[in-house]
Each structure stands twice: as C-alpha cells, then as structure tokens.
N, C-alpha and C positions, 0 to 999 in steps of 0.2 A: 222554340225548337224541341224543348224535351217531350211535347205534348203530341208531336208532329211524328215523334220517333214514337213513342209510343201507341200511338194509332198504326202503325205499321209492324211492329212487333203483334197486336193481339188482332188486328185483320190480316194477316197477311195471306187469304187467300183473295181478298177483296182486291183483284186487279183492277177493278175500275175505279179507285180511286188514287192510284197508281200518279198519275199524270198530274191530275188535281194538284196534291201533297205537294209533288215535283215543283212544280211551279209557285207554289207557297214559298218554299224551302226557299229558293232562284231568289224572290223577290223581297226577301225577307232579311236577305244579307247583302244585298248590292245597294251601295248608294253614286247616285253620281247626279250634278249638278247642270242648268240651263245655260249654254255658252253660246257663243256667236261661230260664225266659221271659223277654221284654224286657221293661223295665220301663213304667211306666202312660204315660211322658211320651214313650216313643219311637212312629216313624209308620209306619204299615202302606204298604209300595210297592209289593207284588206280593203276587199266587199263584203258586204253585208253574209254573214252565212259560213265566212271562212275564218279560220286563227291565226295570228301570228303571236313572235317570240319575241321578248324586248330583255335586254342586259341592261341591269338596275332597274330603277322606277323613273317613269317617264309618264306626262301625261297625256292622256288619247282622247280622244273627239269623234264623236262619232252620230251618224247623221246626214243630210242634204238639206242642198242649198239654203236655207238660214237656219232650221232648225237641229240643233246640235247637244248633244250632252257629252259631259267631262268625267272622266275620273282619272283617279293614278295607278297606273297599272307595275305590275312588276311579274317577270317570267310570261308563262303560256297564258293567254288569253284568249276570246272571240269576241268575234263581231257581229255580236247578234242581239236581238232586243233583250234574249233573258239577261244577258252579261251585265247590260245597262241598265236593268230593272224596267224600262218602258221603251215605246217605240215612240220616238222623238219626228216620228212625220210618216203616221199609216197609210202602205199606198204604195210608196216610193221607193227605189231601190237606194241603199245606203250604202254610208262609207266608212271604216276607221283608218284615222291620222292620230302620227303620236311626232310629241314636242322633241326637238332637236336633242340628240345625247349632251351632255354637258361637254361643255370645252374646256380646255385647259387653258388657262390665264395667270397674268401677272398676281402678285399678293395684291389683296380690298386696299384702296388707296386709303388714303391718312385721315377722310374725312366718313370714312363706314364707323360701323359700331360693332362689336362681336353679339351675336344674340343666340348661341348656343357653344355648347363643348360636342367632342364626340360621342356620341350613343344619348343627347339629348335633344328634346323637340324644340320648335318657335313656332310663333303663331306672328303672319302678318298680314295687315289690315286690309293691304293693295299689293297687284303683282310689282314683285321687286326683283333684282337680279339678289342671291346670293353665291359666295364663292364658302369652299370648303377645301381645307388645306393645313397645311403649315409652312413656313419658310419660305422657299420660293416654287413651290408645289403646289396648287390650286385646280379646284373646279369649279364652271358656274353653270348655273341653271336658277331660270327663273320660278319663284314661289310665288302663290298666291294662298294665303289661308295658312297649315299648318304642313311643317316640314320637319325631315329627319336628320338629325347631324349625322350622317352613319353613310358608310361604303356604299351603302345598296342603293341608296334613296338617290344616290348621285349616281352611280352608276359604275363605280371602279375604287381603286383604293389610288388617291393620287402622289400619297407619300406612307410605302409599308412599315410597319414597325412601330411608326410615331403616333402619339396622340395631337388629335389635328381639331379644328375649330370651325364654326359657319359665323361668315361677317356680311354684313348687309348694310344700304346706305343710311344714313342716321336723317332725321328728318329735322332738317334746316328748323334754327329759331324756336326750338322747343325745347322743353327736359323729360326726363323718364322720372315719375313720380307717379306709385304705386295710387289705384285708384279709392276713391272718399278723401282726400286728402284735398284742404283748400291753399291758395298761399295764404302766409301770415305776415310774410318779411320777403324785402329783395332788396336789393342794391345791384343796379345794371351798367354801374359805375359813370354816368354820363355824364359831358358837362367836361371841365379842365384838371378840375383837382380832387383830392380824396374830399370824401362827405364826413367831418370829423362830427358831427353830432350823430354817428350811427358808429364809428372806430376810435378806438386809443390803438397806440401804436409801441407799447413795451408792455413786458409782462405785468401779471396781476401785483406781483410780490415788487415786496422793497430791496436795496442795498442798491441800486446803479444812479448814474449822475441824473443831474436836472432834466427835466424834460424839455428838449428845445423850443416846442411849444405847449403853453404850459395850460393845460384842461385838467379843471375840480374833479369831475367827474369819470376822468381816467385815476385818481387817485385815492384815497385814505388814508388820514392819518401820516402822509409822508412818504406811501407804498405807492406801487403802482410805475417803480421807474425803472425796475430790473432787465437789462440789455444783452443778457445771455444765460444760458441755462447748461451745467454741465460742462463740458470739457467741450463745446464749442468755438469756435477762432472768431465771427466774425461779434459785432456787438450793433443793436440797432439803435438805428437813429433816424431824421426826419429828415435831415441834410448831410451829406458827408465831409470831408476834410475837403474837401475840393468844392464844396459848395454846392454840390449838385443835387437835387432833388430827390428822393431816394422812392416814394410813392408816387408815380406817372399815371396820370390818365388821360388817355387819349381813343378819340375810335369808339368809346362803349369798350373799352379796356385796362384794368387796372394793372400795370406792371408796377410789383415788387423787385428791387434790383438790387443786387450786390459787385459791389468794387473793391479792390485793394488800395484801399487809401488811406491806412493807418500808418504812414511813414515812419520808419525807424520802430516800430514794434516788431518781431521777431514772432509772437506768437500768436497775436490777437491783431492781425495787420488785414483783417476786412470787414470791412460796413456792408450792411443790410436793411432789409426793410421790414417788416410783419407787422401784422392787424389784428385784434383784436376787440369783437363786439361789446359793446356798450347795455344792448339788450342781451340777455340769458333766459337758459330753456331748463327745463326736467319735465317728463312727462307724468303723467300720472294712473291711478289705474284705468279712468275715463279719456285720457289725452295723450294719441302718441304723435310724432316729428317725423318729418324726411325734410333732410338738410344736404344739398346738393350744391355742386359748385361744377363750372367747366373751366380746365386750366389748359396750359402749355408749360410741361416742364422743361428745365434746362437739361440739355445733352452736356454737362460739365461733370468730370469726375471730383469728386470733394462736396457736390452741393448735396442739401437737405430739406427740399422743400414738403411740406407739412400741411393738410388741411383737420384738424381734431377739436375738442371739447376737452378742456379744464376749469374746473371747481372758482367761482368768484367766493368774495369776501363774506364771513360775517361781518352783522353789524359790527361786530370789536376791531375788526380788521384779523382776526385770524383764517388762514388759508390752509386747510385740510387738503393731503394729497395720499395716496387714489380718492377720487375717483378720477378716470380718464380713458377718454375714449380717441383711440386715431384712425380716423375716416380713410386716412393714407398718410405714409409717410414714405418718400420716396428718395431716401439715402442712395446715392450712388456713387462705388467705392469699384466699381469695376470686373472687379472675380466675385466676390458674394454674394453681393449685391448688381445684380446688373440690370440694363438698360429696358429689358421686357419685364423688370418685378416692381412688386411695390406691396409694402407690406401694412397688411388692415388688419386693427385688433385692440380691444382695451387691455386696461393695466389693471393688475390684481397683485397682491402682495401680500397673501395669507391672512386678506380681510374677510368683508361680509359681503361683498360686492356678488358673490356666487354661492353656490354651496359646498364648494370643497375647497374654496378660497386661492384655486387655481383658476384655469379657463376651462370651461365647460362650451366644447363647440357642440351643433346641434343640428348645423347642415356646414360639408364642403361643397364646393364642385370640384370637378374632377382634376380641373388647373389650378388648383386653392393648395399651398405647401402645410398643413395644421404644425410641422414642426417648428417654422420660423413665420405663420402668419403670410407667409407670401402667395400674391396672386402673381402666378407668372405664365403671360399673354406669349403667342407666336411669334412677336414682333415687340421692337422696340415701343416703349411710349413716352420717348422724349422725343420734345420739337414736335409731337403731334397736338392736338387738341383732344381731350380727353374730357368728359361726363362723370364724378366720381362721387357716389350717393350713398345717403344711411339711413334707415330705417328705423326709428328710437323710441320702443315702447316701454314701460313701466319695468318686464323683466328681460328684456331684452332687445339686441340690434342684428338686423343684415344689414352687408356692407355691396355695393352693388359700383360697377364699372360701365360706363355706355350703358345703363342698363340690365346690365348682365349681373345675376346675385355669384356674388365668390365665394361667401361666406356667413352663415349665423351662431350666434353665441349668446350666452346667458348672461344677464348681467342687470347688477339693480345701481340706480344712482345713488349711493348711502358713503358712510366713511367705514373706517377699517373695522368698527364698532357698530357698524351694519344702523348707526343713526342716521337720521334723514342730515345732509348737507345741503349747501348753497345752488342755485341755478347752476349752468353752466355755461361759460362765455365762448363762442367760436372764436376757432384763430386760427390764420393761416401766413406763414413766413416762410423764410429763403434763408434757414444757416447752412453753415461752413463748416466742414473739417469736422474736428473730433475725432473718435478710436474708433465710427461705425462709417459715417461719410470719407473722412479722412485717411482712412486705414494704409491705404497705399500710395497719398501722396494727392494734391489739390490740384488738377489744370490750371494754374494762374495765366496760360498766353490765350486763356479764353475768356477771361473777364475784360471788364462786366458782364455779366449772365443777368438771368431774370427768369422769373415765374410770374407766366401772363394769367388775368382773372379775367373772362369773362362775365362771371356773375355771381352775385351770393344767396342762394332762395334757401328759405324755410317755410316748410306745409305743414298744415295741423290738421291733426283727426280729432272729433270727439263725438 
C-alpha cells in the first residue's frame, strides 16, 4: 500500500493509471472465502451492482447458483466483484445474502464451554452456534473460523453496562490441552473401584490414625496418614462410620463423597474422601506438564472441593511447604465465595518460588479477580461439568477453565530457600467447613454431597 500511494503522489498527472492502482488497492484488502449457496434461512440484500447496510457483522454470500464467496461484513457494503476481490461466476448476473441477525436466546446450556471474554477473539475448527451474553441475556449466531466477543460482531449489546462472555458447545469425549503436548498419565476411572496402585488416599504428612487400608507405598517412616489440614471439619477416610464406601466408581466416574457421620462430635462430625497420586511431576527447563481433570462440583455451601500439586517426601521423610500449586479450589461459603468463582493460584510465603517472593501475575483475563485469584464465570459452576487445566513449565503456570486461560503467573518449583524440592503429587478432595468454606455456616440437609471425576490426564512436552 505505501508504494501504491506513492506512485500517486509523484504521477499524479498520470490519469491513466488511475484505474489500474484503483483496482490493486480493491483487491489487495479484500478477502473472502469459497462457499456453497446460503442457506434457506439467510436474506437476499442486493443484486449484483448495488449496496446494502447491515447492524453489526453478519455474514454475506455472494454469487449464483453454486458458485459463492463469503465474507463478514459489518456497516455499508456492495455487491460487486471488487467488494469480494473476484468474480465467483463471469457471465452471470449475481446476488448478495447475509446470515440471519442473531437471536436472542436462553444462557449456553451446562454442557458448552466459554471460549472467550468481551472484547476477546476464538477461533473454531467447524461452524458452531455461539451465544454472547451474561445472565439471562444472550445472543447467538453461528461461527465458523474466528470471532469477535464484542457488541458489533453480534450485532447489538444484549445486556448494557455488564461485562459479558462467548460460550460455545464443548466437543463431546475430549480435553483442551495446549498443542506438542503428549499424554503421559490417565486414569479414566473404569472398572468398580478406585485403582490404588496409581492413589493413596490421606495426605503426605504424618500425625492421623491407621490407614484403613494399609499401602507401603502411600507411606514413610509412619507418615502419610494425616486426615485433615487446618481448621477443616470433615477427616478422610476409605470407609465411613456407617460403613459405606467413601471412593465410588461407577459409569467411567470417580465420586469423592462426604457424609455426616461422625456421631456425637461436635466439630469434626463429617467424613470425606480425597486422592492423592502415587506418581509425581516437576518440570524442567526441557519438560513442561498440562494436568487437566473434568469435574462436577457440589452446589453445598460449607464444601471445599480442590484439584492442586503439593511437595512429596525426601528420601528422610521430610516435607518442605511452599511449594504449591491450586489448579482450583472451589470453597463455597455463599457471599464471598460464590457459586460462579473459583479460585486459581499458587502459594508463596516470602520464598524463592518468584522473584519478589509474592505472586507475580503475567497474564489476567478480564474475568480473572488478581485480588483474591478468582475466576468468576456468568453463571454458576456447580452441578455442572467442568474442564479445569494447568499448564507447568519450569518458570511458570496458566491456569485454564473449559479451555478458556484465566490466569498466568511466575513461579519456580523450589522451597522457600529457592533449593530444588521433591516432585509433586496431584490431589484432589472434598473438605468441609473451616473459616473459608465454612464461614457462614455448613448445608448439612444436603448431604451426602460429592465431587464427581471424570478423569485425571497429565501431558508432557519436551
């Protein structure tokens, strides 16, 4: 273009090249793709030759009887072969049709994924409907290729004032895991019961009872049977006071479950369940991780279900704490914590883990809270099925939802002394109560609750 104008600046008496230029210019900035007719629902706006006006972006078609080109148009347009950059059938008089305005619709059902914020793009593979919205305020229009989260793209503003989201359907039986990455690990849970030569089921550290089934290999030295952490209520176990199984699998589904079945304790009066892998991960500067899980959290206020990374043993059996990382942790206490948050972010404690021995973030999105680590979506994400994934390279992680990144941050796997520490073991469990879940009080006429697993994968890059 600059060469283009410049040739007109120092001929400009040179009218006959005029026209020439002209049509360089046209065809130099239009693109538009090979498509078949439009379809029965889209609206005829011109013949060939003439313009029309479209509110938002919409896409148009233009051409006869099979030979057709696309593009996305927004505002004044024409219908003419410069617009399209060629003439998609010489000869024949043509036509442009533009795709339906979007409608307004219910909120993306439970089984979509979000794959953008406002004022950000997505790219998809095949046409799909997407809706854009918040609450119960929505548009949809189908995408193919890449799209705008934004007013315009859609066509209207479908809720003013608020920061609103694009959700699309999630593609059945698969994960979102960033590309070069192979699996390395899964557990798709199949079969009757848990797979204990891949899980221990209390934490790393010593001080809680016997282990009701007893594995070498979940222990050292005596350690390995600690059943609660912090000012938590519930304590886990493999079987409850009632006798009932506490790890369920069924369907290609792992449920974790907690009950109030600690009779006659007052404070510590529920059982639960959590896992804890046997294999451990750190990346290195040639090897980074995506560690992904699809759950269904419980809609119970008091619960605390958790998918993160904490620090295994030395050989002596000591347990260094930071490091740690929580992929989510999804406390829900009602007012501060509520039903559409969940909060992603490692632990730092004026170690070596970063360089100012705080959190150093380095990407939000625009629904990412940096004050308290909250990602919080338009909609609830309890009782739904959710995709929640990490990214864990050498100096650092994103934290990624259906897909969708929330959040990255700096962070080395080392102890407060910024020396190298132990692997790290995944673990995911279901406590209770405390001063963060707890805070306003536990739904006990809703238990048993539960935190469903679909599945546990880890990818490696190197």
């Amino acid at each position: 273009m600059p060469a283009v104008q410049r040739t007109f600046e120092s001929c400009h008496r040179c009218v006959w090249l005029m026209p020439m230029l002209l049509s360089i210019v046209v065809s130099a900035t239009v693109t538009a793709q090979t498509v078949g007719p439009p379809p029965s629902d889209w609206t005829l706006v011109s013949s060939e030759g003439g313009s029309f006006t479209l509110n938002g972006t919409r896409d148009v078609r233009y051409g006869a009887n099979t030979s057709w080109l696309q593009k996305s148009v927004s505002g004044a347009a024409q219908c003419t072969n410069a617009f399209f950059g060629r003439d998609p059938l010489v000869g024949v008089g043509k036509q442009c049709w533009a795709a339906p305005a979007p409608l307004a619709v219910p909120p993306p059902p439970s089984t979509w994924r979000k794959v953008a914020a406002e004022g950000g793009t997505f790219t998809l593979s095949s046409a799909q409907p997407v809706r854009y919205g918040f609450a119960n305020n929505w548009l949809e229009r189908t995408v193919n290729g890449t799209g705008s989260c934004t007013n315009q793209f859609f066509g209207r503003d479908p809720l003013a004032g608020t920061g609103k989201e694009c959700w699309s359907p999630a593609v059945a039986a698969n994960d979102f895991h960033p590309a070069g990455y192979t699996l390395s690990f899964s557990d798709e849970f199949g079969g009757t019961q848990l797979d204990r030569t891949q899980w221990c089921t209390r934490y790393v550290y010593g001080g809680g009872p016997r282990l009701q089934l007893a594995d070498a290999e979940c222990q050292l030295n005596g350690d390995g049977t600690l059943d609660f952490l912090n000012d938590e209520q519930q304590r886990y176990v493999d079987t409850n006071r009632s006798g009932e199984i506490m790890h369920v699998v069924s369907g290609g589904v792992l449920t974790l479950r907690a009950t109030r079945t600690r009779a006659g304790e007052t404070y510590a009066a529920y059982e639960a369940a959590m896992i804890r892998s046997k294999k451990t991960y750190q990346p290195s500067a040639t090897t980074s991780y995506y560690l992904t899980t699809r759950v269904k959290l419980p809609n119970v206020i008091g619960t605390w279900p958790a998918f993160w990374l904490s620090g295994d043993r030395r050989s002596s059996g000591a347990v260094e704490w930071p490091p740690e990382i929580d992929i989510f942790e999804g406390a829900l206490n009602g007012k501060d914590d509520r039903a559409e948050m969940l909060r992603q972010g490692s632990q730092t404690r004026g170690g070596k883990q970063t360089s100012t021995g705080g959190q150093v973030i380095t990407f939000a999105a625009p629904d990412f809270d940096r004050r308290f680590d909250n990602y919080i979506a338009a909609r609830s994400l309890r009782g739904v099925w959710l995709e929640v994934g990490l990214e864990w390279t050498a100096q650092g992680v994103c934290y990624f939802v259906d897909g969708y990144k929330t959040m990255c941050e700096s962070y080395r796997w080392v102890n407060n002394a910024g020396t190298a520490t132990p692997n790290a073991a995944v673990l995911l469990n279901l406590a209770i109560g405390g001063s963060w879940a707890g805070r306003y009080g536990i739904e006990d006429a809703k238990f048993p609750t539960s935190l469903q697993v679909d599945y546990v994968r880890v990818y490696r890059k190197q």
